[in-house]
N, C-alpha and C positions, 0 to 999 in steps of 0.2 A: 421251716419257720425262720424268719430274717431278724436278728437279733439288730437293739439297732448298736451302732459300735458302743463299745466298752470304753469308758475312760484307760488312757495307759495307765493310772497310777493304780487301779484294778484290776486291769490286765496283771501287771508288775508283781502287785500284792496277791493275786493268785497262784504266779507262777511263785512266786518265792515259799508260800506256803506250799504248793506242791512238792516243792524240792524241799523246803526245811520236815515235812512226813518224812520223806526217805531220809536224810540227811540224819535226823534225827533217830530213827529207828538202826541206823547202821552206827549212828556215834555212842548212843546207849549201850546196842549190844556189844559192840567192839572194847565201850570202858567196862562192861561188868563181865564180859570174857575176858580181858587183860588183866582186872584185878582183880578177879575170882583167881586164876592162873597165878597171881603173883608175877606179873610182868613188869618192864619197868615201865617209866613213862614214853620211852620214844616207840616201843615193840607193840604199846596198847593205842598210842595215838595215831599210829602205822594201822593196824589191825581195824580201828575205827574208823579212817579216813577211806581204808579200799571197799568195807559196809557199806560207810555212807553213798560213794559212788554204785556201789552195786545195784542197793535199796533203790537210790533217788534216780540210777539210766532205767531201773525195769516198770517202779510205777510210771515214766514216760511210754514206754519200750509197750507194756499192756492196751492201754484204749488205741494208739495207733495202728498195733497188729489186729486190733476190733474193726477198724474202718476198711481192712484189704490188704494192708501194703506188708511188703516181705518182709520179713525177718530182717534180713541184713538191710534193707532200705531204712527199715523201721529205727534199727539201732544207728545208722547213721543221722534219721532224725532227731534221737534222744541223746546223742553226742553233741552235735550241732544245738542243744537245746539247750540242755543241763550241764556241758562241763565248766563253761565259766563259774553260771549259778555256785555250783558245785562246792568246786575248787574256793571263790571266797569264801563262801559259809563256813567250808570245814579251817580255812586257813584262820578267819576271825575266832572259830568258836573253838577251837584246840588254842588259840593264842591267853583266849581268856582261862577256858581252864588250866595253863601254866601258871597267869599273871596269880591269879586267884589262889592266894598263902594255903595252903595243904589241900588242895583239893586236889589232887593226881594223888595225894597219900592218904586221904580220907576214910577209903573204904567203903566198899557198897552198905554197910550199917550206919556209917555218918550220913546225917542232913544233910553236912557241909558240901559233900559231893554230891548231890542230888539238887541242893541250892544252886553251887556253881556251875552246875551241867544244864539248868533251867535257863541259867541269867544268860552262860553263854551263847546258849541258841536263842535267847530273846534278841542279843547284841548281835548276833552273825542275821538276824532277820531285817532287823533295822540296815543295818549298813548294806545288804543283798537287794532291796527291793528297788531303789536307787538304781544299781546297777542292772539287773531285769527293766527297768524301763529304759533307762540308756539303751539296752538290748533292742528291746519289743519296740521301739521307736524307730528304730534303724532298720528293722524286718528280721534281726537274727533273734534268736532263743527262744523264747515259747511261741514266739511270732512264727515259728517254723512249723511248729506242733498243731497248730491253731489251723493251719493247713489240712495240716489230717481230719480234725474233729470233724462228724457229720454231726449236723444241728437236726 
């Protein structure tokens, strides 16, 4: 089936959504591992950031290894895909949870941390999707992925 082309600002906003799942499920568990643990802020935002990369290379890293291509080929296209994506997301969305007056000291029972861990990944989304089009316009980042996909 010939799709006909995607707008890049859909392209963009898909790829960013893809990576803010993983990003997201690695910055959650990383904040409520670190402050379950009682860590400080830089051991839990560490702890979160190398999730989030984990979560957001393997959901690339899965439908590519679905279409054929090796393992290590694979992980080179999910590098090539996801590390800028990444890397801003987690750098906006750990920034806000600093800015953000007690939310690193909140506590997984506070709202407050669960509000600011929301807003931040709504903000690292916004300012991410931008940057994936800059990407996906040039042919690098999910432009790479989109390779692999069989339609």
């Amino acid at each position: 089936m010939d799709h006909a082309p995607v707008s890049l600002t859909r392209q963009a906003v898909s790829a960013t959504l893809h990576c803010l799942t993983g990003c997201a499920i690695g910055e959650v568990l990383g904040m409520v591992i670190g402050t379950a643990l009682g860590w400080g802020n830089l051991a839990t935002i560490a702890l979160a950031v190398a999730l989030a990369f984990l979560f957001g290379y393997s959901l690339t890293i899965r439908p590519v290894l679905r279409s054929g291509l090796a393992f290590k080929a694979a992980v080179g296209v999910a590098l090539a895909a996801d590390t800028v994506s990444i890397a801003v997301m987690e750098v906006v969305d750990n920034a806000v949870m600093l800015l953000v007056p007690g939310a690193m000291d909140a506590g997984l029972a506070n709202w407050v941390f669960w509000a600011a861990l929301a807003f931040s990944l709504a903000v690292a989304f916004v300012v991410t999707v931008p940057v994936n089009r800059w990407m996906i316009a040039r042919g690098k980042g999910h432009a790479v992925v989109r390779q692999h996909h069989h339609h």
